[in-house]
N, C-alpha and C positions, 0 to 999 in steps of 0.2 A: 365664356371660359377663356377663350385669346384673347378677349382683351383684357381680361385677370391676370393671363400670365404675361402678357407684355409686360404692365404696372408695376409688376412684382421683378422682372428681369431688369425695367428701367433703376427701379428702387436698389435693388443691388448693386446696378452699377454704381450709382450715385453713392453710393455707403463705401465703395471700394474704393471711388477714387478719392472722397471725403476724408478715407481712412489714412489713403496711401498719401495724399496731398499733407496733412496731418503730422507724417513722419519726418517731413524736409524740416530741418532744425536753422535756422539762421547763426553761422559760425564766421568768428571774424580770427583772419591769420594774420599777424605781424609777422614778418620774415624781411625785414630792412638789412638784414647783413650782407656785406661788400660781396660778399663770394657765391660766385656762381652756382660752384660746386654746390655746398649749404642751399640754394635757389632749387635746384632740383629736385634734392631731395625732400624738401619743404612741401613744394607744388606739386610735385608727384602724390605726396598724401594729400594737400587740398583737392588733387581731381578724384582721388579715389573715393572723398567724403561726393566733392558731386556729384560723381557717377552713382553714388548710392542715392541720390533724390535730395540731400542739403542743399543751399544757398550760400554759397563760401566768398566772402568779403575778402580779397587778402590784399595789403598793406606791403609796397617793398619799394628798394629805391632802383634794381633790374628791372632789367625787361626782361619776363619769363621767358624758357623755351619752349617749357611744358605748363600747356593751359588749356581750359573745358567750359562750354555754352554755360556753366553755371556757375562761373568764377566770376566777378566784378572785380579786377586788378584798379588800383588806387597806384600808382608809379608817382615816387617824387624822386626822380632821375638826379643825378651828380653832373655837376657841372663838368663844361671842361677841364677848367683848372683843379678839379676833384678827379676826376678822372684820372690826368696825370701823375696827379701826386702817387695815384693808388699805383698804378705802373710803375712810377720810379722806385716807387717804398719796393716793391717785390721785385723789382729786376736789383736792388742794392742787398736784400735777404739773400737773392738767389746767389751772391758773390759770396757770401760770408760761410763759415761754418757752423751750420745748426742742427748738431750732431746732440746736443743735448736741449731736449724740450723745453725746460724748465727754465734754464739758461737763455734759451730761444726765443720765449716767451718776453723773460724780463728784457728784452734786447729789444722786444718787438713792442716796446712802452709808448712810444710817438705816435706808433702806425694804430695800439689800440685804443689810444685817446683822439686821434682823428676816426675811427670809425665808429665809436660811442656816439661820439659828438654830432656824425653824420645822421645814425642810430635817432639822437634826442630830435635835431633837427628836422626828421621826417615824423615825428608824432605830433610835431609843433607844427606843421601846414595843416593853414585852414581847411583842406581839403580830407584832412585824417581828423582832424578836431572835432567837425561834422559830425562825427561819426556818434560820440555823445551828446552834444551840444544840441542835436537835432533830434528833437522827444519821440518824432516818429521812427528813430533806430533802437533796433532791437534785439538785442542777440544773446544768443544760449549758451556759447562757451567762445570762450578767446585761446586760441592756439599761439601762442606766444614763442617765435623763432630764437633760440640759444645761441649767443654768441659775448659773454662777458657783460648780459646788458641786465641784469634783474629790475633795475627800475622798470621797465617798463612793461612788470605784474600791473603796475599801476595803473594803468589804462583800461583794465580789466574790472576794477576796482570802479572807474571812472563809468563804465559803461555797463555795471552793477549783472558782471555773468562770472561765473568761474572759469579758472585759467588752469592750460594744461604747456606744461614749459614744452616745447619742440626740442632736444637738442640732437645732433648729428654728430656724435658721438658717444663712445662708452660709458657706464658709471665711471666717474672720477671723483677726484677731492674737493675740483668747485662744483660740481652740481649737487651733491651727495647730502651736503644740508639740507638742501631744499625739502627734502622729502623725510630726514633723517636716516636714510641708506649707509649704513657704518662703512667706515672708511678700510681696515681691514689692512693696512697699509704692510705689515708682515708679509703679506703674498697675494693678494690681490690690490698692489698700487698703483701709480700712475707706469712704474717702470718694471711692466710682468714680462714675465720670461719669454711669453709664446706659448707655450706647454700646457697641453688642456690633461687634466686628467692627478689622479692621487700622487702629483711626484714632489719631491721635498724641492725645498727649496733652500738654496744655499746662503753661508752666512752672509757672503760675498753681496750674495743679490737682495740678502735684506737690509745690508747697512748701503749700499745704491739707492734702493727705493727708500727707505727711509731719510738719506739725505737730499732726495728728488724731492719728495712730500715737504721738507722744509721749505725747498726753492717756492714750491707751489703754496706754502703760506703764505710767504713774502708777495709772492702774486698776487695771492688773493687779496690779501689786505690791503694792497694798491689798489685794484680791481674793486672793493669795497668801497672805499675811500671817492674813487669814482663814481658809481653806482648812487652813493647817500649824493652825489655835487646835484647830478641830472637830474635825480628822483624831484630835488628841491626844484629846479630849473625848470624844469616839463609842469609839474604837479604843484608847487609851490604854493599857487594863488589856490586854493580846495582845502579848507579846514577839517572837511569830513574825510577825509584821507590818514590810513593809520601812519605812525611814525616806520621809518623804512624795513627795522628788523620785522616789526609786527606783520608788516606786508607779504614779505616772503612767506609767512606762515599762510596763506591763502592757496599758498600753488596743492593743486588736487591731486595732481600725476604728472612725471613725467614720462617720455618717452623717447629712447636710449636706442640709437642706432647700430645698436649691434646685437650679437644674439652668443651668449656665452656658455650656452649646452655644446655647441658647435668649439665657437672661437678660443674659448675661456676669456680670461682665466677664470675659475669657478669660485664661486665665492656667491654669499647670500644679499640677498637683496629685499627689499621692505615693497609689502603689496600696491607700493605708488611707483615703482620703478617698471616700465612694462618696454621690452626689446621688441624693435621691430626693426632689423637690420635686414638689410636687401628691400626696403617699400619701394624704392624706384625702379625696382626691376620690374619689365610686365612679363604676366604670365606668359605671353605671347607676340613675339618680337615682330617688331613691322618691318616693311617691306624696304629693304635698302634701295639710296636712290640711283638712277639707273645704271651710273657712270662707275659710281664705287660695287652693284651688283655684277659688272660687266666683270670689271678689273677681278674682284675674286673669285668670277666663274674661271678666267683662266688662268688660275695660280696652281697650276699641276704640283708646283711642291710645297704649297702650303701658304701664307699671309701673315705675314707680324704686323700689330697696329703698334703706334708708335704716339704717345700722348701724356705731355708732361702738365694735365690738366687745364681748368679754366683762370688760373691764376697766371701761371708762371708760361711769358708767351716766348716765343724763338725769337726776337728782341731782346730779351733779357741776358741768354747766355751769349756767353763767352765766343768772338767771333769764329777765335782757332777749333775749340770745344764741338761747334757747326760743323767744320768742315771735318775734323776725325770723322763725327758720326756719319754724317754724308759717304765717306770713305770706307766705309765699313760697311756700310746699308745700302749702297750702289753695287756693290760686288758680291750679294748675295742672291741665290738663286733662288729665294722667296720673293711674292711680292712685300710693298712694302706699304701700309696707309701711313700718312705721315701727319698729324695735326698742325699745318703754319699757318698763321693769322696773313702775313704780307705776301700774296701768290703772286705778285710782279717782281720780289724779291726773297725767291726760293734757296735754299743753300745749294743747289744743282740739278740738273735735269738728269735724268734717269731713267728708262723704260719698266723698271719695275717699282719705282717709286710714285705713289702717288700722293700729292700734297692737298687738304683740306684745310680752309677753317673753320668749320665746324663741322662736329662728327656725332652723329647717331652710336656712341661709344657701347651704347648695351645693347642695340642692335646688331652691330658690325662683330663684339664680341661673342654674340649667341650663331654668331656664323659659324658652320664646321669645317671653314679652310683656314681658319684662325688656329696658329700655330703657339705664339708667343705674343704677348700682352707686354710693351717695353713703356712702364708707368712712372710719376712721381709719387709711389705709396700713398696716395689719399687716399682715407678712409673707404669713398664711395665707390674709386678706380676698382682697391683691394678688394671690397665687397662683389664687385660684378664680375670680377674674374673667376672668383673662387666661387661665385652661384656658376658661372658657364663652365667651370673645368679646365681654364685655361693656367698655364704657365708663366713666371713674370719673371721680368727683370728690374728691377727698381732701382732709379734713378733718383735718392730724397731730395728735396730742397728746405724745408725747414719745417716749422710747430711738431705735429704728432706723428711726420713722414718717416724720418730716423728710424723710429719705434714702431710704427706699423711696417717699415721694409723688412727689419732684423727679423720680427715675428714670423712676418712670412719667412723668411729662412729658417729663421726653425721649424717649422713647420714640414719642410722639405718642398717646398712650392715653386721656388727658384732662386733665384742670387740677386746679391745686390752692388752696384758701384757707386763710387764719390761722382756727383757731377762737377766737381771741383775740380777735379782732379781725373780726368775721363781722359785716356788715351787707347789710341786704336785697337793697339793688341789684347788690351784685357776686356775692352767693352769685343770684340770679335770672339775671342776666345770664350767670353761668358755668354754670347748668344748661339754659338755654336754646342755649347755644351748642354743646353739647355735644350737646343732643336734636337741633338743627337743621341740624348740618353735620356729614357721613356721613364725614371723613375719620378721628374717632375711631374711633367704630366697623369701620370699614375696616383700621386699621391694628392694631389687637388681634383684630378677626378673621385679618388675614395672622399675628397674632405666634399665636396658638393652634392655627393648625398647625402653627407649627415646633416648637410648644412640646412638640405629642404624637408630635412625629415623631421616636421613641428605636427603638433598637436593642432595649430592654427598657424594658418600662413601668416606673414606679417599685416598683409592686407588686412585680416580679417580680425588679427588680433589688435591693428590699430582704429579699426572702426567698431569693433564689440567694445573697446575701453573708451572710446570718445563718447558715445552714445552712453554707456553709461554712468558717465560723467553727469553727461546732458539728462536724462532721466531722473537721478537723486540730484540734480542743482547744487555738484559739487559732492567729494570724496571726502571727507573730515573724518567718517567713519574711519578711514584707510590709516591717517595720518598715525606717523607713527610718536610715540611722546617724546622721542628723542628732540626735535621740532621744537619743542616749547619748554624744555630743557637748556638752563645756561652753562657753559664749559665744566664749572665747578660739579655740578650736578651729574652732568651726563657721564664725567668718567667717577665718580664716588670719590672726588677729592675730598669732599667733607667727612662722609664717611672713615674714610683712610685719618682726616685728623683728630677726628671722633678717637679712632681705635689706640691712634698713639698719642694722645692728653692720656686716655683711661691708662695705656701699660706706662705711662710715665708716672699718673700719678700712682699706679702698683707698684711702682720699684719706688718712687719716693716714701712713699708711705711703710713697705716691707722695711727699706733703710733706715726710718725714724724711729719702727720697730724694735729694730735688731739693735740700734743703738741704745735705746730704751732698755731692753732685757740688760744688752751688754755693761749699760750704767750700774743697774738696779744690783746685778751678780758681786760687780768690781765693788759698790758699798757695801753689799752684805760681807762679802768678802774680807774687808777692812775692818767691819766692825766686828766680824767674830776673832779677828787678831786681836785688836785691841782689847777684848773682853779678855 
C-alpha cells in the first residue's frame, strides 16, 4: 500500500512538472533601438515573460540594466565611432528648440536614418541570423521592439512565429495602421490636450492637431519609404517573403505603453491595441544602494531627484545652464540626487547634493523622502512618477517631451521650464513653488490611484495577451478589416463618388427633363397660334 502511494505521489510529480515545463513558450525579442530608456521598458517585460517560466531570446545592440537567468541576451554593441555620433546627434537636439514634435521629428531625419540603419545592421549579424538559419530554433512568438522600424516584422516571418509590435508609447498615427486602430485625429491625436474625461475640445486644438497629423504624414511617408529600403536590404535574397505592405498585415497585437482610463485622452481602440503602461514598475521596489539609502535617511526636509534621462547626459547642456542649476540646487535645504555620467567632473561640490551615474530611478522614486521628481518628460520618467505620487518639474528636450511636460501641467502635476532658456530665478522659484504648495502633490497623488486601479495589472495584462497570442499561433481573429482595407476604401471615398455620379446624373437627367416638357409646351404652344 506505501509503495502504491509512493508510485502514484512520484506519477504526479512527474505530470506536474511535465505540465509546468510544458508551459515555458520559446519567445524571441528584438529591442535593437538606441535608447536606453525604450531598453528598459522592453526588458523589464522580457523578465516578467521569464519569471513566468518562458525562454526569452532577446536581440539588442545595449547592454541591458535589467536582466533574468532566463534571458539569452544576443548584444551587437555600436562601435565607438557609433557611439559618438549618437551623443553628438543628442547633445546638437539638446540645443535646438523641439517644442514641436512633429517638426522635431522631421528635424531628427539623419539621426533616424542612422539608427534604422543601425536597427537593419543588427539583424544582419551572423550571430541574430542564427537564429532562423539554424533549424534547431524554434520559437512561438517574436516581440518585436518599436521604433520607426516595421521592416523588421520580417524576421518573424523569417523565423515562421507570430509577431507582437512592442511599442513604448501611446496609440498614435504611425502605429495605428498596424492594427487598424482609427486615427480619431478630432480629439484623440498626436497633440491631445491632457484632459481625461467628457470635455469639448476646442476649435483652436483641433485645427493644431489636425495640422500636427499632417506633419506626421509627411513623416510617415519618409518613415515608409525607409522601412520598404531595409525590408529589401535585410530580407531581400527570401522569395517566400510577402511584398512589404502585405507584411505589416501579419502584426497580431500591439502593446501601447500607456494606459488611457487613467491618462486619456479617451478614445476607442480595436481589440489588438492592449495598454500596459507602468510594466517597468515593480511591484515591489528594491533595496536602494547603501550610499544613496544613507543620504535619504537623512534628508529631514525631504529629497528632489534630479534626472534628464538616459539620452541626454550633463555634457550635452549648456556649460552656463550647469552652473544656474548647481546655483539653485546647492542652496537648497533638500537633499539633492543628482544623475552626472563624469563624477571627476561634477558641476560643484555640495553637502546636499549627491551626484550618480546611474540611478535605480523607480526605486529612489518609490522612496518616501522623495519630495520632487526634476525630469526631462519622458514618457517612462512621467510614468513612474505618477505611479509613485510624485511632483515634477520638467525640463523637455525634444520628440514627444514638449507634449508629455504641457500634459502634465494640465494635469495639475507640476510645472514646466525651457532648458534653453533656464535661468536661476524661475527654475528656483518653480521648485520652490512646487515644494511649498501641496496642491501638486495632492493631485498626482489622487492621479496614482486611479492610475493602479485596473481590472489587470499591466503585468498581468501583458502576459494574459502574449500567451494568448502564443496559444491561437496568432490573433487574425482580432484583426481588424480596416488593415486590409486601401485609403479609398476605408474612408467611403467610392462610396461618396458613387453617391455624387447618382445626384448628378439626377439633376442631369431632371434638367433634360424639364427641357423636354419645356420644348414640347413652347411647340404646342406655337402650333395652336398658328392654327
Amino acid at each position: 500500500m506505501v509503495h502504491n502511494l509512493k508510485r502514484l505521489l512520484l506519477l504526479a510529480i512527474a505530470i506536474v512538472t511535465t505540465t509546468s515545463g510544458s508551459q515555458g513558450a520559446n519567445i524571441l525579442g528584438l529591442f535593437p533601438s538606441l535608447s536606453p530608456s525604450h531598453l528598459i521598458i522592453q526588458m523589464s517585460a522580457a523578465k516578467v515573460l521569464a519569471e513566468r517560466g518562458h525562454n526569452v531570446t532577446v536581440v539588442t545592440a545595449l547592454k541591458p540594466v535589467v536582466n533574468h537567468k532566463n534571458i539569452t541576451v544576443i548584444q551587437v554593441p555600436l562601435t565607438k565611432e557609433e557611439s559618438q555620433m549618437m551623443s553628438d546627434t543628442v547633445g546638437k537636439m539638446s540645443r535646438n528648440d523641439n517644442s514641436n514634435m512633429a517638426l522635431s521629428l522631421l528635424r531628427m531625419s539623419d539621426q533616424m536614418d542612422f539608427m534604422v540603419r543601425k536597427n537593419a545592421e543588427t539583424l544582419m549579424d551572423d550571430r541574430v541570423k542564427d537564429l532562423y538559419l539554424n533549424n534547431g530554433n524554434k520559437f512561438d512568438l517574436v516581440l518585436s521592439g518599436y521604433f520607426m522600424n516595421e521592416f523588421q516584422i520580417g524576421f518573424a516571418k523569417k523565423v515562421q512565429a507570430p509577431v507582437i509590435v512592442f511599442a513604448t508609447m501611446p496609440p498614435n498615427q504611425l502605429l495605428n495602421p498596424l492594427i487598424g486602430n482609427p486615427m480619431e485625429i478630432s480629439y484623440a491625436g498626436i497633440n491631445d490636450s491632457g484632459e481625461v474625461g467628457g470635455k469639448s475640445v476646442t476649435f483652436r486644438q483641433r485645427l493644431i492637431s489636425y495640422i500636427t497629423s499632417l506633419g506626421f504624414g509627411i513623416f510617415g511617408q519618409l518613415s515608409e519609404r525607409r522601412n520598404r529600403y531595409w525590408y529589401r536590404e535585410v530580407f531581400g535574397d527570401d522569395p517566400t517573403l510577402p511584398e512589404y505592405s502585405e507584411l505589416l498585415k501579419n502584426t497580431s497585437l500591439v502593446f501601447f505603453s500607456s494606459y488611457a482610463a487613467s491618462e486619456g485622452p479617451i478614445r476607442p481602440n480595436v481589440p489588438g491595441a492592449i495598454e500596459i503602461g507602468g510594466i517597468q514598475i515593480k511591484d515591489k521596489p528594491d533595496p536602494l544602494p547603501q550610499n544613496m539609502a544613507e543620504f535619504l535617511g537623512n534628508a529631514t526636509d525631504g529629497a528632489i531627484l534630479l534626472s534628464l534621462g538616459s539620452n541626454v547626459q550633463g555634457s550635452h547642456l549648456k556649460p552656463d545652464t550647469v552652473v544656474k542649476m548647481f546655483n539653485v540646487l546647492s542652496k537648497l535645504k533638500q537633499k539633492v540626487i543628482w544623475k552626472w555620467e563624469d563624477l571627476e567632473k561634477t558641476p560643484g561640490k555640495s553637502d546636499n547634493i549627491l551626484y550618480s551615474k546611474w540611478l535605480p530611478q523607480d526605486d529612489i522614486l518609490a522612496h518616501p523622502k522623495i519630495k520632487l521628481f526634476i525630469n526631462h518628460a519622458g514618457k517612462g520618467g512621467i510614468t513612474e512618477a505618477q505611479y509613485h505620487g510624485k511632483p515634477m518639474l520638467s525640463l523637455p528636450v525634444f520628440a514627444d517631451q514638449p507634449r508629455n511636460a504641457n500634459s502634465m501641467v494640465k494635469k495639475g502635476f507640476g510645472l514646466t521650464l525651457s532648458l534653453l532658456t533656464l535661468e536661476e530665478q524661475p527654475f528656483q522659484e518653480a521648485i520652490l513653488e512646487i515644494l511649498s504648495n501641496p496642491q501638486y502633490a495632492q493631485k498626482v497623488a489622487a492621479f496614482s490611484s486611479l492610475y493602479r486601479d485596473r481590472p489587470m495589472t499591466a503585468k498581468e495584462s501583458f502576459v494574459y495577451w502574449t500567451e494568448y497570442v502564443i496559444r491561437h499561433h496568432g490573433a487574425a481573429h482580432l484583426q481588424c478589416p480596416l488593415v486590409h482595407m486601401n485609403f479609398i476604401a476605408a474612408n467611403n471615398i467610392d462610396i461618396y463618388i458613387l453617391f455624387f455620379v447618382i445626384l448628378v446624373s439626377i439633376i442631369v437627367i431632371l434638367r433634360l427633363l424639364i427641357q423636354f416638357i419645356y420644348r414640347r409646351l413652347i411647340s404646342k404652344s406655337k402650333k395652336e397660334k398658328n392654327e
